[in-house]
N, C-alpha and C positions, 0 to 999 in steps of 0.2 A: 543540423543547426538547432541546439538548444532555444525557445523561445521562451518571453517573460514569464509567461504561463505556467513554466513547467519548471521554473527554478523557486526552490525554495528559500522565502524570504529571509530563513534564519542563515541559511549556507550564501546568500547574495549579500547579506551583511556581515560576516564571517570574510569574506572578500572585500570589501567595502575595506574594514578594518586593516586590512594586509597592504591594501594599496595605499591608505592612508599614511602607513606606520613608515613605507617605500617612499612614501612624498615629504612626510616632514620629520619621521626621527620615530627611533624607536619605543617613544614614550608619548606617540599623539596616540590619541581614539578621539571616536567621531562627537561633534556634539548632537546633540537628540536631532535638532531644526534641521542638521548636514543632512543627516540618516534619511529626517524624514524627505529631505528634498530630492534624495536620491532613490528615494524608493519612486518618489512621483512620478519621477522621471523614466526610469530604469525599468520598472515593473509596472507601472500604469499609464505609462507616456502620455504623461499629461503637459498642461504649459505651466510654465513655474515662475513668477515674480521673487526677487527673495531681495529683500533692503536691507544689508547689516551692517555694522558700524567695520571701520578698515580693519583690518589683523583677523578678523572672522573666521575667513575659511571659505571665501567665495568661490576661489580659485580650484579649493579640493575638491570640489563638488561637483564641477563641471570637467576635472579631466577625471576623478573616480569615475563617473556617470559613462564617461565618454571612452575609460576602457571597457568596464560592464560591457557596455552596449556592442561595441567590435567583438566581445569574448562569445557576446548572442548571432554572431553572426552579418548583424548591421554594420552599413559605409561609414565614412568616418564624420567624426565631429568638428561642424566647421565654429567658431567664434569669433566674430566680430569684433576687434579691438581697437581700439582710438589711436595710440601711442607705441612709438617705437621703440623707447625705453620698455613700457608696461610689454609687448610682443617677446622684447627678447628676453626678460626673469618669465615668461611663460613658459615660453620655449624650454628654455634650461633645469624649470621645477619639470615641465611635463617627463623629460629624459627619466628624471630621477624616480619620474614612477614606472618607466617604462615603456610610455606612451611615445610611440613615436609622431612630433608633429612638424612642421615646417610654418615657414609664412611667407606671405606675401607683401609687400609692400614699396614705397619709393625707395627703400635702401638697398636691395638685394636686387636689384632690376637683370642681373647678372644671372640669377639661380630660377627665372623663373617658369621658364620651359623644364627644367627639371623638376619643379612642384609640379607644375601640371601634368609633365606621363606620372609620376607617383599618385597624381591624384586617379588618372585615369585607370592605371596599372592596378588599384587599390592597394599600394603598399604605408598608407598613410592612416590612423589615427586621428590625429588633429588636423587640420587645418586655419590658421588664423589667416582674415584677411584684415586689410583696413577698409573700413568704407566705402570711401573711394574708389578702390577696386570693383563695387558691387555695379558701378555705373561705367567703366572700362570696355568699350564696344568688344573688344576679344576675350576678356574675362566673362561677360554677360554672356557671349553669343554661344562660345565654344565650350565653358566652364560651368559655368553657372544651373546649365540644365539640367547637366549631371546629377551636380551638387544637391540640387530642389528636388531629385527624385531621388536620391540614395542615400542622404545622409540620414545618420542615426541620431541627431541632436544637433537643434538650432545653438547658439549662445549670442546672447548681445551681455558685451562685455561694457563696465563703466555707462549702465543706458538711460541713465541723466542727460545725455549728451543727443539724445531722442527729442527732448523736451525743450521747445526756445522758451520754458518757464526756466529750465537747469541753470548752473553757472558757464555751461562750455557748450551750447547748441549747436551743434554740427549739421548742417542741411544735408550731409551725406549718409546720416544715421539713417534720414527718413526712408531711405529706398531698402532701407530692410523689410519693408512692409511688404515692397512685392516680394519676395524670397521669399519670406513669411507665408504668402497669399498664393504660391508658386508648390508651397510644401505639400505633397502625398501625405493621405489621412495616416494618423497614427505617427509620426513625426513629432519627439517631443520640441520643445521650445521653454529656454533659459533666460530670462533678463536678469541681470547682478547688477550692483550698484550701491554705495555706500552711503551718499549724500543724496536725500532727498526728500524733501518736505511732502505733505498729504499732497499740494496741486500738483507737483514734480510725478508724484506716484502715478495719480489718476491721469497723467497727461503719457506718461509713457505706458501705461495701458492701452489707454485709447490708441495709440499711435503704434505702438506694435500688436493689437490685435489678440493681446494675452489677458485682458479685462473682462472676461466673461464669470459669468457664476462657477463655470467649471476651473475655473485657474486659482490656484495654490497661492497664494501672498501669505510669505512667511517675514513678519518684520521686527526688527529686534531690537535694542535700546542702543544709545548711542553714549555710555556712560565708558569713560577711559581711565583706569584708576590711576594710571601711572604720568597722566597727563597735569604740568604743574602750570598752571595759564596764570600770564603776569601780563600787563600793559605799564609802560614807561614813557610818560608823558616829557617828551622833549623838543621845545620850538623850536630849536636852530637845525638845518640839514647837515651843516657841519659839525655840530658841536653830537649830533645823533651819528654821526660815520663814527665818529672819535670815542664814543661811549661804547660802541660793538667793538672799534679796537681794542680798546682797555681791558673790553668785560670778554670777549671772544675764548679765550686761553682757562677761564674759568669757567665754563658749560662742558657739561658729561658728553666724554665720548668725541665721536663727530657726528656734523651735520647740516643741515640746509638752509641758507639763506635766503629767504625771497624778496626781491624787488617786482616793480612794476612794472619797469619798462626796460627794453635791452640794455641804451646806456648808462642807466644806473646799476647795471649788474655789470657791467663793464670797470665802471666808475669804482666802484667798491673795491672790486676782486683786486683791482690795482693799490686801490689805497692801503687794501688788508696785506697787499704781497709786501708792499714798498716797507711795512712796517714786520715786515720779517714773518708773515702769519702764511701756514701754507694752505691756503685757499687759492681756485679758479673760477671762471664764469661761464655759466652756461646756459644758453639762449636757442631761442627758435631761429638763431641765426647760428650755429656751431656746427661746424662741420657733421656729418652721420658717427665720421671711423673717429672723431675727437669726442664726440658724445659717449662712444661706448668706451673712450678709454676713461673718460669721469667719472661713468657711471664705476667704471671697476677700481676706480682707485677710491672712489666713495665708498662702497662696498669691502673695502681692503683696509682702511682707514688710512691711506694714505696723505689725502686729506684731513681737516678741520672740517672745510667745508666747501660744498661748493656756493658760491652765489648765484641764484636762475633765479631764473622767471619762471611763469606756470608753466614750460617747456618739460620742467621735470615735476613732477605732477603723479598723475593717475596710474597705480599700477608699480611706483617701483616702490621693491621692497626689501629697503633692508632693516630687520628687525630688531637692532640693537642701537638706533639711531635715535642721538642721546638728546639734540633739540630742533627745533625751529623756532628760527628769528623769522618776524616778517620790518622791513626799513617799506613803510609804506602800506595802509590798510588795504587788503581785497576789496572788490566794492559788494560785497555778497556775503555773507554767514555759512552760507553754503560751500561756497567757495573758501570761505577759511576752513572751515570743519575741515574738510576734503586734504589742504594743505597739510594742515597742522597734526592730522590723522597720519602724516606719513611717521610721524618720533613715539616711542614707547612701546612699541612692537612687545618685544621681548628683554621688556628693561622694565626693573621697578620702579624708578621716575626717569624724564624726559622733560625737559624743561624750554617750553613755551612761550616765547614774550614779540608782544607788538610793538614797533615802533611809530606810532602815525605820524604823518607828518600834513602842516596843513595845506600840501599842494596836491593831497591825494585827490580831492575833490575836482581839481583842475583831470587829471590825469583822468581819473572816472567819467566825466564830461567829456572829453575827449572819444577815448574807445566807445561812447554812447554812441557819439556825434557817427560813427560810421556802421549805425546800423543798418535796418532792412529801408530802403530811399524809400522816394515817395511814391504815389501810383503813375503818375503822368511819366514819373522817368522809367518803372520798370515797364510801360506799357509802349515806351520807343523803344525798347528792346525787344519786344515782341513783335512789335509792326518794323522792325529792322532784318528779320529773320525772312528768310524763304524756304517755303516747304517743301523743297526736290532739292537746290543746291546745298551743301552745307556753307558755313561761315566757323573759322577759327575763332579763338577769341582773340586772338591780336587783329583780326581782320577788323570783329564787330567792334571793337574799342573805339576807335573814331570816329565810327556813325555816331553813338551813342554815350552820352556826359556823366560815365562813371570810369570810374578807375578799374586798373587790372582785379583785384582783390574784390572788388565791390562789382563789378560786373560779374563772377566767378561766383559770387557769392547766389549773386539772383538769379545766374542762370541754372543754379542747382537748387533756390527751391522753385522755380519753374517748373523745374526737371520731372521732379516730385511731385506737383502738383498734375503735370500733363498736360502745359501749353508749351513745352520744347522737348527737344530729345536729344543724345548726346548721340551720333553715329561715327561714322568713320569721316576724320578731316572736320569735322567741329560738330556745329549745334544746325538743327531746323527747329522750323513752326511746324506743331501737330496741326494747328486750326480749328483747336479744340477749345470752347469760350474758358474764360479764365478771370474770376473775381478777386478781388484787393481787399483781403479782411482788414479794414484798417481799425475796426472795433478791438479786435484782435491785437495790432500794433499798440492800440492805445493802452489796453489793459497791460500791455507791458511792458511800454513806458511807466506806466502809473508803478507795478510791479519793482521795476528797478528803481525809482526813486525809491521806495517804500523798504527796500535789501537796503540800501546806501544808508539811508536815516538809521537801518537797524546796526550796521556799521558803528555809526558816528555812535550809538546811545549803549553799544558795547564798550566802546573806550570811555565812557564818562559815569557807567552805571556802580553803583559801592553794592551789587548783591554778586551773589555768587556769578562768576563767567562760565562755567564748562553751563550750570543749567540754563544760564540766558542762552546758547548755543544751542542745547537740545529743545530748546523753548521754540524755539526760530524753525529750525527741523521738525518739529511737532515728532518728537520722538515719544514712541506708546509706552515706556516707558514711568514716562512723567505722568505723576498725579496732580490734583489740582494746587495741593500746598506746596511749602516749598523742599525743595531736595538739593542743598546745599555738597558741594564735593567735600569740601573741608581741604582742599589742597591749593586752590587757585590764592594770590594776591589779598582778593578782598574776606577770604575766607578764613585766613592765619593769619592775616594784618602784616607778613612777613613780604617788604616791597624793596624793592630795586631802587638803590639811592640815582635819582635825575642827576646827580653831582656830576661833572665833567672835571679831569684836573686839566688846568689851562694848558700847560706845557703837551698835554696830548691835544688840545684843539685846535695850535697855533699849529702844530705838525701836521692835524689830516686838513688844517686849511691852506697849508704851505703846497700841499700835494693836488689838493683840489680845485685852488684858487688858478692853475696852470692854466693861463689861457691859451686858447689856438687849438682848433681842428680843419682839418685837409678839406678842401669840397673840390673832387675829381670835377673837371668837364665831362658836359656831355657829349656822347661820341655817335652819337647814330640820330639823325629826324626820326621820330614817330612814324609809324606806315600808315597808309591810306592820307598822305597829305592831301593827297589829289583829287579827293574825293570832296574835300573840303574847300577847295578853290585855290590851295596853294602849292607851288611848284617847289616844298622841299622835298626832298626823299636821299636815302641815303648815307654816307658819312657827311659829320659836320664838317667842313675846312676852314671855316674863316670866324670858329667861337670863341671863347674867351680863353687864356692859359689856364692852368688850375689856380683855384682860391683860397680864402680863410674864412673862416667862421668864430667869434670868439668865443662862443660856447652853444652849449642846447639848452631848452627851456628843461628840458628832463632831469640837468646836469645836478649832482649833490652839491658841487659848487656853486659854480654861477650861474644856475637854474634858478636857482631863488632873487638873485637882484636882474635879472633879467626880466624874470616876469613882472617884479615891481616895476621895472623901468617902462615895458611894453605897453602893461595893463594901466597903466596909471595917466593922469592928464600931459599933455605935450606940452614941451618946455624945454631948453637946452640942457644936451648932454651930462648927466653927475662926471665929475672930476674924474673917480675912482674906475668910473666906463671910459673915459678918455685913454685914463693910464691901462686897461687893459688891452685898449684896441691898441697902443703904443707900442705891450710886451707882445702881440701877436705881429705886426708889422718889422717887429725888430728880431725876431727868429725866422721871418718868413726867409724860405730857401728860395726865391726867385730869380730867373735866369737877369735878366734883371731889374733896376731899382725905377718904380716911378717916377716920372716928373711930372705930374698933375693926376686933380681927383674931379670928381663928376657923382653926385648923389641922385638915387632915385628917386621921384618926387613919390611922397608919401600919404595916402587921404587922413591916417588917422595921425600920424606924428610926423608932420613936416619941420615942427621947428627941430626937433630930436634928431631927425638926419640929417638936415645942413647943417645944427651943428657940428654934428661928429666928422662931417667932412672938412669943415672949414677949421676945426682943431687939427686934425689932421696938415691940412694945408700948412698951415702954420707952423705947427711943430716939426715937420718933414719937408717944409721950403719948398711945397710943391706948387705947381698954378692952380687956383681956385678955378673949377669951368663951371661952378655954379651946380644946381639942378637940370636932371634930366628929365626935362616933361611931357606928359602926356597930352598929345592931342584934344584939346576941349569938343569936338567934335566925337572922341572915341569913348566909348561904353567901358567901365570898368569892367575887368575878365574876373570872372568867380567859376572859369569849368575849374572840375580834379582833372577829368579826362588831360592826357598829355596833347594828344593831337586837336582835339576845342582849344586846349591854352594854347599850344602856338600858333593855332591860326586866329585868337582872339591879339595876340601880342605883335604879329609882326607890323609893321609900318604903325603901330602907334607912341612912337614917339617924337615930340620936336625937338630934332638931333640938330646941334651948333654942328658947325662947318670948323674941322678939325684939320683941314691941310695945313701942312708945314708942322703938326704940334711933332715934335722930338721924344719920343721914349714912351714905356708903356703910361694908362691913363687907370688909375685907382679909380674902382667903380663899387661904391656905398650904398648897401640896401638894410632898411631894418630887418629881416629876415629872409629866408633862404628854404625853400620845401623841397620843388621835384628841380631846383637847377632854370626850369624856361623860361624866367623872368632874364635872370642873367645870362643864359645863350643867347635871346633875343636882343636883348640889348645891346650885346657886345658886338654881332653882326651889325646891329646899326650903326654902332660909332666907328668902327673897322670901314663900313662902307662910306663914311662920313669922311675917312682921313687919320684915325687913330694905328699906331703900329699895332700896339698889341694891348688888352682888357684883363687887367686884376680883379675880379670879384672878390669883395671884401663884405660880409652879411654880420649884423650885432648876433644872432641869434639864427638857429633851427627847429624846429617842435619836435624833433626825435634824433 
């Protein structure tokens, strides 16, 4: 076995170059900062920081390093990766050098006994895992130990995502720290990362352990020449879908659309298809095997574009990708960089334009509203735990008044912390004491308003946009004066006309204005009712049939008068809401037809919902049974938790006496979230005497 010592730096760079040229084309050489990071690495295994702007070279660095290092004899190199798109172009560049690597993650769940004798066997090179994995009781127990004594090179790949300063804080990064802490002296270690401010830097130091005097931070400018940044200021949500129609067919190339929330990327892909544009959607809800055929028809240009969310994101790369649209501001500078970094790769321009809209603020408030809870709730979570039994988390859900996602969330950074553990069959208590930084939480709350404002004063500022961006990033780059790109909007004075031609508005509003979506019944009680004091469990049998809903607060359409309607003082039903609840009751496929309606009573819009039920009545000749009230004696229900809300809802309402009523009973609520309002209700009027319950909801928030 060759060791670093003994290979000469000029013949270890002479290799460096070769694998290079194998990875990206016969006309790459290294740049100086690659070289030097690979020498850090390779010949003085050291820990290495490197922050450079996207199209860099992050990636060469760490799979050259990581053949180097197998060529010296060393185990393989594992890298921590966030994303299943960014895993598999890893995958595929690493082939291309040579390197053979595998991964692990939720999608391959099929291949993964065969990663692991490969791993064991030493027939492997790379290894990538996802986070997640790190904290997997059979990957930790059996894998893991290996890994922390053999391998030849850490990587934290994308390690912004380290940091709950970053735009994408993953509580599952943090457990790279014991890896890290786990690693045999002489063990180098990688963080990469593209976006990140000085506090993002120092915070993912600190937290992976590679911020010492002795660690390499190599950090580079974040200047993009081929990047053309425009903002296009347009009030309406429709008249804004209609303008990317128009303008879509006129942007270089293909490429990526981003939305904010699923069903606007839903919403779009439809409107763009229906007007002959070959665009799809793609979400953190898309199937894995539909993912990777997008990503290839993106890659292929079979596409325009696809429309996603931050789903596609970090890590894919393809480098002839000609722009990015955002319909809807990130709430983060960081997070646009990041995005917007995915176009110009290997293109002399790439063209850049935001569309804000003014509901992005609702939307940002929203995703706030579910961050780390308060202390009192995560400390029932803690005193809910027993330290010998485990508990799943569908078990611990109904002790404790957080949702699946939001209990999941805290029990990983618990995890981390080291007041729970994840073992086989769920979680225990260490019993190990555990404090609430909530100084911590503050400062970043404070933090995120202060990204959002930086947001809003992006779209409204006349100096240049690429440097207010590396401004925000505190990119070392920038001097104190100003360093104008000379390409963006405010820089050429060359701007995107706002003009809409009506004949395209009245089209994406004919498409958009569609009222009516599906709301499936729920099919199963919550488990642990009984723990709660009530005797459901089970399938449902006696809930509502399926429902409608006439739009989402999220929708490009009716998202917008919706939320005027909701957000605004209570008052009887707009016209134009009647006639839409009219066109969804008048498609609805139901076995069949109402004869009478029943509204929920409302604390914040009571006149709002009997109207809309008593137009209803009216107009569909149905019997009016008034409001359905709740018990004055009964506590308004504010759990998320599924099993707190039905055992906050059941017997609280004062249900009329429905024997004898003939045919189903139209049941009107102003919105509509996880369904329990209207299972429960529906049970009660069915018990009352009702044949069968129509849930009929103005609105959903997603």
């Amino acid at each position: 076995m060759t060791t670093a010592a003994e290979t000469p730096t000029t013949d270890l760079r002479a290799d460096a170059e070769r694998l290079l040229r194998e990875l990206a084309g016969p006309d790459a050489s290294l740049r100086e900062d690659q070289w030097i990071a690979i020498e850090a690495l390779v010949v003085q295994r050291r820990r290495a920081l490197v922050v450079q702007r996207t199209g860099w070279g992050k990636s060469a660095v760490y799979f050259i390093a990581a053949k180097l290092l197998r060529e010296q004899g060393l185990g393989p190199t594992v890298i921590v990766s966030p994303l299943l798109a960014l895993m598999r172009n890893q995958v595929a560049a690493a082939e291309r050098a040579g390197v053979k690597a595998a991964t692990i993650n939720s999608g391959n769940m099929t291949e993964w006994e065969d990663v692991h004798a490969d791993v064991a066997a030493g027939r492997l090179d790379v290894l990538l895992v996802s986070p997640e994995r790190l904290n997997n009781p059979d990957f930790r127990d059996q894998v893991l130990p290996s890994l922390a004594g053999d391998a030849g090179l850490v990587v934290v790949d994308e390690a912004h995502c380290v940091s709950d300063w970053g735009h994408d804080f993953r509580p599952d990064y943090r457990r790279i720290r014991t890896l890290i802490s786990e690693l045999r002296e002489g063990i180098p270690v990688l963080a990469t990362t593209a976006t990140a401010n000085d506090r993002v830097v120092a915070d993912v130091a600190a937290q992976l352990g590679v911020g010492g005097g002795d660690t390499l931070v190599l950090r580079g400018g974040l200047e993009r020449e081929s990047l053309h940044l425009s903002v296009v200021q347009i009030e309406n949500t429709t008249e804004r879908a209609a303008w990317l129609a128009s303008h879509l067919t006129q942007l270089p190339g293909s490429g990526i659309i981003y939305t904010l929330t699923v069903s606007a990327a839903r919403d779009l892909a439809s409107l763009l298809s229906d007007q002959g544009l070959a665009v799809a959607a793609y979400t953190g809800q898309t199937d894995t095997t539909e993912r990777e055929a997008l990503e290839a028809d993106l890659l292929g240009n079979q596409v325009k574009a696809l429309v996603a969310t931050s789903a596609l994101g970090m890590g894919f790369d393809k480098p002839d990708l000609g722009f990015v649209v955002h319909m809807g501001a990130p709430s983060s500078p960081i997070s646009y960089y990041q995005q917007v970094g995915r176009a110009g790769r290997a293109t002399e321009r790439a063209e850049v334009i935001l569309l804000p809209g003014h509901e992005d603020k609702q939307i940002w408030s929203y995703f706030a509203s579910v961050a780390f809870p308060r202390e009192h709730v995560v400390r029932q979570v803690i005193d809910t735990l027993d330290s010998v039994k485990p508990q799943s988390t569908p078990a611990l859900e109904p002790l404790v008044d957080l949702n699946r996602s939001r209990l999941e969330m805290v029990l990983k950074v618990l995890d981390v912390d080291g007041a729970v553990q994840r073992v086989r069959g769920g979680w225990i208590s260490t019993g190990q004491p555990w404090t609430y930084d909530a100084a911590r939480y503050e400062r970043l709350e404070e933090a995120r308003e202060s990204e959002q404002q930086a947001m809003v004063d992006y779209q409204r500022t006349d100096g240049c946009r690429m440097e207010f961006l590396r401004r925000q990033l505190d990119d070392p780059d920038l001097g104190a004066g100003e360093s104008k790109c000379g390409r963006c909007d405010n820089c050429t004075g060359q701007t995107y006309s706002s003009h809409v031609d009506a004949a395209a508005v009245e089209s994406a509003k004919a498409r958009l204005d569609r009222p009516g979506l599906d709301l499936p019944p729920r099919k199963q009680w919550p488990s642990g009712m009984k723990k709660l004091g009530v005797s459901l469990s089970g399938k449902i049998a006696d809930g509502p049939e399926p429902g409608r809903i006439l739009g989402r607060l999220t929708d490009l359409g009716w998202g917008s008068r919706l939320r005027g309607v909701l957000g605004g003082p209570d008052g009887p039903a707009p016209e134009a809401l009647v006639d839409g609840c009219i066109k969804v009751l008048a498609s609805w496929d139901w076995k069949e037809r109402p004869t009478s309606v029943i509204a929920l009573e409302s604390d914040s819009h009571p006149v709002l919902v009997r109207s809309v039920a008593s137009e209803l009545a009216r107009i569909g000749r149905l019997a009016d049974l008034g409001v359905l009230g709740v018990r004055p004696d009964h506590p308004p229900v504010a759990a998320a938790n599924s099993a707190f809300r039905v055992a906050g809802l059941v017997d609280s309402w004062d249900v009329p006496d429905l024997t004898g009523t003939d045919g189903p009973v139209l049941l009107v609520d102003l919105t509509t979230d996880t369904g329990w309002t209207f299972t429960c209700a529906a049970v009660a009027l069915k018990q009352a005497g009702a044949d069968a319950v129509l849930p009929f909801a103005l609105a959903t928030p997603k």
